[in-house]
N, C-alpha and C positions, 0 to 999 in steps of 0.2 A: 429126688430133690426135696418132696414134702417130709420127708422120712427122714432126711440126713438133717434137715433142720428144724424138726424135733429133738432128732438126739443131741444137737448145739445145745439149743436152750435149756433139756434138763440137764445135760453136763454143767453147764455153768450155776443152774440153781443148784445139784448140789455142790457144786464149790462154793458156793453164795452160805450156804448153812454152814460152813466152818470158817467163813472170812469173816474179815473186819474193813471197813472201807478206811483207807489211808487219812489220815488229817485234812491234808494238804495237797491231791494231786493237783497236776497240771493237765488241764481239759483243753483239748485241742481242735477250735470249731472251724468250718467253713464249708461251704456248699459243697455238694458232691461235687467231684472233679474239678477241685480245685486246686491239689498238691495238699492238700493235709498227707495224704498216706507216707511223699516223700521228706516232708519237714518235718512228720513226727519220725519216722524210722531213721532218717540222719541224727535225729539230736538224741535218740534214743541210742545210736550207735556211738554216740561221740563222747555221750555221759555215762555210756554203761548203766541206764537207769531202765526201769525195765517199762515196756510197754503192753498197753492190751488196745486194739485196734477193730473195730466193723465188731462187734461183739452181736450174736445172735440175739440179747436181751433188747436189743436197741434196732429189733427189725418189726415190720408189723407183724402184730398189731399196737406194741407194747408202745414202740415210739411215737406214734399219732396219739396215743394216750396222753400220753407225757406231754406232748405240745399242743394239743388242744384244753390243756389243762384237766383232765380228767381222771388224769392220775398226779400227785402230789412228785413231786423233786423228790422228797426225805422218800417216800418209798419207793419208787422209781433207784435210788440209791441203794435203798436195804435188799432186795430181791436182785438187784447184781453188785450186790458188794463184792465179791471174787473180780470182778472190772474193777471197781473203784479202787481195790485195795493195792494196784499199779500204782509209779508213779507218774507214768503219763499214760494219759487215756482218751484216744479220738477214734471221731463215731461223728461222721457228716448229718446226720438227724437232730444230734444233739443241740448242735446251731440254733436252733428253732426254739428252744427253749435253755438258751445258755443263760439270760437272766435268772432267772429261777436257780438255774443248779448253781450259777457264782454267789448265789444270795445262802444257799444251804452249804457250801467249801467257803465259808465266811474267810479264810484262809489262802484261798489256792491263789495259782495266777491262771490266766490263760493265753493262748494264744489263737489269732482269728485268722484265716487266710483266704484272703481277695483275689478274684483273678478276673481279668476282662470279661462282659458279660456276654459278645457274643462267642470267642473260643470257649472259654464254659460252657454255656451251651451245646454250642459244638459237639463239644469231647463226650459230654454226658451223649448224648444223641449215638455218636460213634459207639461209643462202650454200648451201646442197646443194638448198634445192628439198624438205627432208626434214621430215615430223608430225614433232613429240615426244610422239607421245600412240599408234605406235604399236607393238605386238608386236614387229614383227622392222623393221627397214629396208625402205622399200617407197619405189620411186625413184620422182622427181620426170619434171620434165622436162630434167630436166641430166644429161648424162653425167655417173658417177663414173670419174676416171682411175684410176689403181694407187696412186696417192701417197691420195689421201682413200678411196678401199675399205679401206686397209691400217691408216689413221687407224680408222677405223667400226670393225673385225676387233678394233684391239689388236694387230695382228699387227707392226705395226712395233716395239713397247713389249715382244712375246713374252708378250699375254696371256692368259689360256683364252678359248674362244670363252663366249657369254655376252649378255645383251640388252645390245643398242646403246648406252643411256643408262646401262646400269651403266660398260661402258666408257666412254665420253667423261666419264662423273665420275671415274672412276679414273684418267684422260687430264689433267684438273683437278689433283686431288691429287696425281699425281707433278709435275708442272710445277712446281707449290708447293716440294715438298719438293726438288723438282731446287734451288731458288734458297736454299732455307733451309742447302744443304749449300756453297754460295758463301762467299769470305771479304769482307772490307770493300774488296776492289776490284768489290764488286757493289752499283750504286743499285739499289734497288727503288721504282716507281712504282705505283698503283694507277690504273689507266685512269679511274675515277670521280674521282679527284680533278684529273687531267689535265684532264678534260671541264669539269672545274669553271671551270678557271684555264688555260688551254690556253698561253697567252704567260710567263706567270710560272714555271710549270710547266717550260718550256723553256730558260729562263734559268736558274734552280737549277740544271739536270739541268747545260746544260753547265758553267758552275760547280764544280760537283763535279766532273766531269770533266778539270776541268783548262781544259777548250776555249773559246775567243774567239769570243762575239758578232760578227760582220760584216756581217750584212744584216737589215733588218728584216721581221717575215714576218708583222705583222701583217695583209695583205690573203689570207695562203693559211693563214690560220686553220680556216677549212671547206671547206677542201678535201678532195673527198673520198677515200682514200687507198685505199680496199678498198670494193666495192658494200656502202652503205648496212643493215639490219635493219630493221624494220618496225617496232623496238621492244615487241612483244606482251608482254602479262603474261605471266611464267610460267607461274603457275596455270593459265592458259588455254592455254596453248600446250603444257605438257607433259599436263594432265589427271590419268589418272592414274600416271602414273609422274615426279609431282614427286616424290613421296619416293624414289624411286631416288636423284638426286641428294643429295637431303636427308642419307640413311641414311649417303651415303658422303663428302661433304663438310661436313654444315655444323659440323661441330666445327672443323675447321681456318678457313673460313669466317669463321666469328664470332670468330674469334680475331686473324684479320684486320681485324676490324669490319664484318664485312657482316650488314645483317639477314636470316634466313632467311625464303624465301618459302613462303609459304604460301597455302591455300586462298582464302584473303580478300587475297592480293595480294602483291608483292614489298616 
């Protein structure tokens, strides 16, 4: 695992040595397991535009860099210019510091993607193999690499250490607040409503975007882009620490129009 994702990274730096990073891509933010993977590889598939997605350059260490400010946007850019030089490019880390990188693509658009915060949760927790009903993190049967221990920690965000779900909600509401600090060259999608209208959905997005329809993608409407969730109630699934989440999102939450979950269901 440690092995295979060395040789990522320097595959992409030397591709990085013969690239040029694109003008103008289109950066596609939102917390992990949100549907970025499916909103970018539909509109990727619909425009024939070419995508680069979860790029090794944007796993720790390099991405807590990058959002703790410690490493600058413009070179954060130039050591994965082979990424940049896509025309769209999403990587759930990047969220965290999509100020910055829309300040250096003086040019791009982007798009941010929202989803209920405690199924978010949720799903991330699932994809790990991990309760949300317990004390501390108690590992599954998956390894956690360094990029999702650092996600669980807060450490890549530089947060106190802390129970797990208070972090991943607090992981929620900056991602929010990362997008509310965007100007109007940022569409905002809510995954629930995508799921609504999935084809419609993708047609406004590029629309606004500016970008051309080319291919029809009605037959890879469900396809699956990121391993599936069980979809579990909350309630059930976090027990007692739904109000973790609760306490620390659902103000912002509802304001979004999500209904808060409760004891009696989401």
């Amino acid at each position: 695992m440690h092995f295979t994702l060395n040789k990522r990274v320097v595959r992409e730096r030397l591709l990085a040595a013969v690239s040029r990073p694109a003008e103008a891509p289109v950066l596609v933010f939102g917390n992990q397991k949100s549907g970025t993977s499916a909103i970018s590889g539909l509109l990727a598939e619909a425009t024939g535009l070419r995508l680069v997605s979860d790029f090794a350059g944007a796993q720790e260490p390099y991405i807590g860099e990058l959002v703790r400010g410690e490493t600058s946007a413009a070179a954060f850019v130039k050591r994965n210019a082979w990424t940049f030089s896509a025309d769209i490019v999403k990587e759930p880390g990047m969220t965290f510091a999509a100020p910055a990188l829309m300040d250096h693509f003086a040019r791009s658009r982007a798009i941010t993607v929202i989803r209920n915060p405690w199924n978010n949760i949720r799903s991330m927790l699932e994809r790990l193999d991990l309760p949300g009903d317990a004390d501390r993190v108690m590992p599954g049967s998956r390894r956690l690499n360094r990029t999702w221990q650092s996600i669980l920690s807060g450490a890549d965000l530089g947060l106190p250490p802390g129970h797990y779900i208070d972090i991943l909600a607090t992981r929620w509401l900056r991602a929010v607040e990362m997008c509310e600090r965007l100007d109007a060259r940022n569409v905002v999608i809510r995954y629930e409503d995508f799921a609504r209208e999935k084809q419609r959905t993708i047609a406004r997005l590029a629309e606004g975007l500016g970008l051309h329809i080319v291919s029809d993608i009605s037959e890879k409407l469900d396809h699956a882009f990121q391993p599936r969730g069980s979809g579990a109630d909350p309630a059930e699934f976090f027990g007692k620490n739904l109000g973790r989440i609760t306490a620390i999102c659902s103000a912002k939450a509802e304001a979004l129009g999500y209904v808060r979950a409760s004891a009696g269901g989401a």
